[in-house]
C-alpha positions as CSV (number, residue, x, y, z in Angstrom):
1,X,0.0,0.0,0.0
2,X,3.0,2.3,0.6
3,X,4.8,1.7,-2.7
4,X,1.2,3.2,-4.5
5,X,0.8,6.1,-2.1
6,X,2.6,8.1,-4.8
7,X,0.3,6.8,-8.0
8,X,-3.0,8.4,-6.5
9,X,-4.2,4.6,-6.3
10,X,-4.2,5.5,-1.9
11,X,-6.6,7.9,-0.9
12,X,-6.1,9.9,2.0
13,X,-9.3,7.9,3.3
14,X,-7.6,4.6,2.1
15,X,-4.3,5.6,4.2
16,X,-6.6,7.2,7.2
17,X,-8.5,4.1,7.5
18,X,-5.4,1.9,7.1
19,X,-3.8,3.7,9.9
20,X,-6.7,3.2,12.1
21,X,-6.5,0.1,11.4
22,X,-3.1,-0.4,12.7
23,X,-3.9,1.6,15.8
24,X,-6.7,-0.6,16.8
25,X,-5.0,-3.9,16.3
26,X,-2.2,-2.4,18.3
27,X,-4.7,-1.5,20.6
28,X,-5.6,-5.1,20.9
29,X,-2.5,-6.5,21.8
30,X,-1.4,-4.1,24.4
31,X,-4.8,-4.7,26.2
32,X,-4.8,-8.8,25.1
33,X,-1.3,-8.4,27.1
34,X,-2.5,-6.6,30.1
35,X,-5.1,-9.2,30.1
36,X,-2.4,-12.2,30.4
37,X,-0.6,-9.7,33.0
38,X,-3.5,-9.5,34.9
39,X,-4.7,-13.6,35.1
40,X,-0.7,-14.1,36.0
41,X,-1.2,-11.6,38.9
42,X,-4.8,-13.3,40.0
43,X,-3.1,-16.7,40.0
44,X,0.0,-15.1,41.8
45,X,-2.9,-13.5,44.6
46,X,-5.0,-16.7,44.9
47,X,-1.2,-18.9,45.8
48,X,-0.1,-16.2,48.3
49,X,-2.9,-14.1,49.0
50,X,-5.9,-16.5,48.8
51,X,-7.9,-14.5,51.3
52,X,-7.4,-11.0,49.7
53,X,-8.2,-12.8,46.2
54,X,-11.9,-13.9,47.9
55,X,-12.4,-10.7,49.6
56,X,-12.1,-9.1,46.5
57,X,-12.6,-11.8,43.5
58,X,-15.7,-9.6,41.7
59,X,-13.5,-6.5,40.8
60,X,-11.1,-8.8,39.6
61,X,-13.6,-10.7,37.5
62,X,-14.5,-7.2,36.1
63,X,-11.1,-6.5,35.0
64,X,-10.4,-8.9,33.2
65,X,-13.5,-9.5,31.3
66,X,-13.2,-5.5,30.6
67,X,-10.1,-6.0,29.1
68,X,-10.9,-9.3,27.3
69,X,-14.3,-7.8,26.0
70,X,-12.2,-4.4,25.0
71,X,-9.8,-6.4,23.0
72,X,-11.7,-8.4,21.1
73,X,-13.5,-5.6,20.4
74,X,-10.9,-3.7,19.1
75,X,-9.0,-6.3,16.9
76,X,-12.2,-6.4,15.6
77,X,-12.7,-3.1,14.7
78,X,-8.2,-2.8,13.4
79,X,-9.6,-6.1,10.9
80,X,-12.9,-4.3,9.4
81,X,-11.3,-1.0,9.0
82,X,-8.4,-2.9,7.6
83,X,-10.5,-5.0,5.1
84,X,-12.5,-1.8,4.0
85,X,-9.6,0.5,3.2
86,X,-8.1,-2.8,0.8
87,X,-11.7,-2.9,-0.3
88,X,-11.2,1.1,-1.1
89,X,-8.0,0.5,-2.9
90,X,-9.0,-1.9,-5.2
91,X,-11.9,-0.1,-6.4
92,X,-14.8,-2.2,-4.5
93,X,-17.6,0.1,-4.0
């Protein structure tokens, strides 16, 4: 896509919805990593801590489905936007 960005076959839509794109499935990993950060810090809790882990086992529920939820959602989104701007630079309506 970068090589055409001179031939006019890249619109700025095309590269602004390319870049988006990227962002979002960047977006995904960092929050897909947190997520993995987080269960290894629950499991860590529940071995040491098990009482503080039962005390408080709800709000860690909620985190991590918040940041499963969010980045699904947002590789999601980076894949659409993704497929749409190569849908745009081909021509597809």
């Amino acid at each position: 896509m970068l090589g055409n960005k001179a031939s006019g076959l890249i619109t700025l839509h095309v590269a602004g919805l390319a870049i988006s794109a990227w962002y979002a499935l960047l977006a995904s990993i960092i929050l897909f990593l947190l997520l993995k950060g987080h269960l290894i810090f629950q499991a860590y809790t529940l071995q040491f801590n098990g009482a503080f882990l039962n005390r408080h086992i709800a709000a860690f529920n909620r985190i991590g489905w918040s940041l499963g939820l969010l980045g699904f959602a947002t590789f999601v989104i980076g894949l659409i936007f993704m497929v749409r701007a190569a849908a745009l630079a081909v021509g597809a309506p």
